[in-house]
N, C-alpha and C positions, 0 to 999 in steps of 0.2 A: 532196647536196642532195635534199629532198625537195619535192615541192608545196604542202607548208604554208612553206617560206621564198620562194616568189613571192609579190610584191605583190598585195594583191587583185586588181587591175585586170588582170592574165592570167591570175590563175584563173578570172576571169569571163570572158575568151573563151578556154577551155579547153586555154590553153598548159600541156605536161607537161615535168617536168626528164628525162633519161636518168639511168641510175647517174653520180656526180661522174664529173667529164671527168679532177680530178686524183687519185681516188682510190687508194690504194697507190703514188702517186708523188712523196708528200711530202719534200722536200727534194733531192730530184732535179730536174737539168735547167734552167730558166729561173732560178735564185737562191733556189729556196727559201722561206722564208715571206716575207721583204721580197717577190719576186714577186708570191705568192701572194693578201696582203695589197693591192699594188695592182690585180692584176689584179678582186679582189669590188670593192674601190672602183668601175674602171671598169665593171664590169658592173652594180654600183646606180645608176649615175649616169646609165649607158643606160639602164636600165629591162630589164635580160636581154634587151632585142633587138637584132637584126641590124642594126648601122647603112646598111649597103651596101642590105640588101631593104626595110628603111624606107624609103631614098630614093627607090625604086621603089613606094615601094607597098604591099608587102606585108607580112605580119608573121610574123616566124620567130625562134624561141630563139636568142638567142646564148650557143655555147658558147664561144667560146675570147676573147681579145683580142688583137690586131692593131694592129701600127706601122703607121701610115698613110704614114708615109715610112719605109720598112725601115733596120735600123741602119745597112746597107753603102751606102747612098746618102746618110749622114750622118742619119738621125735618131735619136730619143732616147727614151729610156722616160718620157717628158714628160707629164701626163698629157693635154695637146692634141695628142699624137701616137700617144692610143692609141683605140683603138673595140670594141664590141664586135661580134663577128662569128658568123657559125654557120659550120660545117663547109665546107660545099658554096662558098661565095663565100670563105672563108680558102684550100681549096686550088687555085680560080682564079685571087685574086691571087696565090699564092704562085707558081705558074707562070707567073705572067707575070711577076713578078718576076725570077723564076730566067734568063727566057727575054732580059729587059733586060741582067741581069751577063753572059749568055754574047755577046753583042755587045760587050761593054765592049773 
């Protein structure tokens, strides 16, 4: 992705993409292009930001997307079970996540 695929409205406050988050990874890992394909959906539908630092406040690229209720707790790649996230708040839930299963 480059800067010319964000919507005006972040190139005007001067949000930048990184090299693609999936690139060289195609068809590895999460499903392949059926992922791939929903994953750009939910990231258009956010608007490339961080749902988690939106709520707070702030505004930060989202690069990855995120089950809000993780598969292993029963949710789904639904797309009201998905959000978009950035790095830094994906691998703090994802420890806490980790850290609920190991109580199980």
């Amino acid at each position: 992705m480059t800067l010319r695929t964000l919507p005006p409205r972040l190139k005007a406050i001067g949000l930048k993409l990184d090299a693609a988050p999936m690139e060289g990874r195609y068809g590895k890992g999460r499903g392949g292009r059926p992922w791939r394909r929903l994953r750009n959906t939910v990231l258009r539908r956010d608007g490339f930001l961080c749902q988690p630092c939106k709520a707070e406040g702030r505004t930060k690229l989202a690069t990855e997307v995120d089950h809000i209720v993780p598969m292993f707790e029963g949710g789904s790649d639904a797309m009201k079970n998905l959000q978009g996230i950035c790095s830094e708040c994906h691998k703090v839930k994802t420890q806490a996540e980790i850290a609920r299963a190991g109580r199980r």
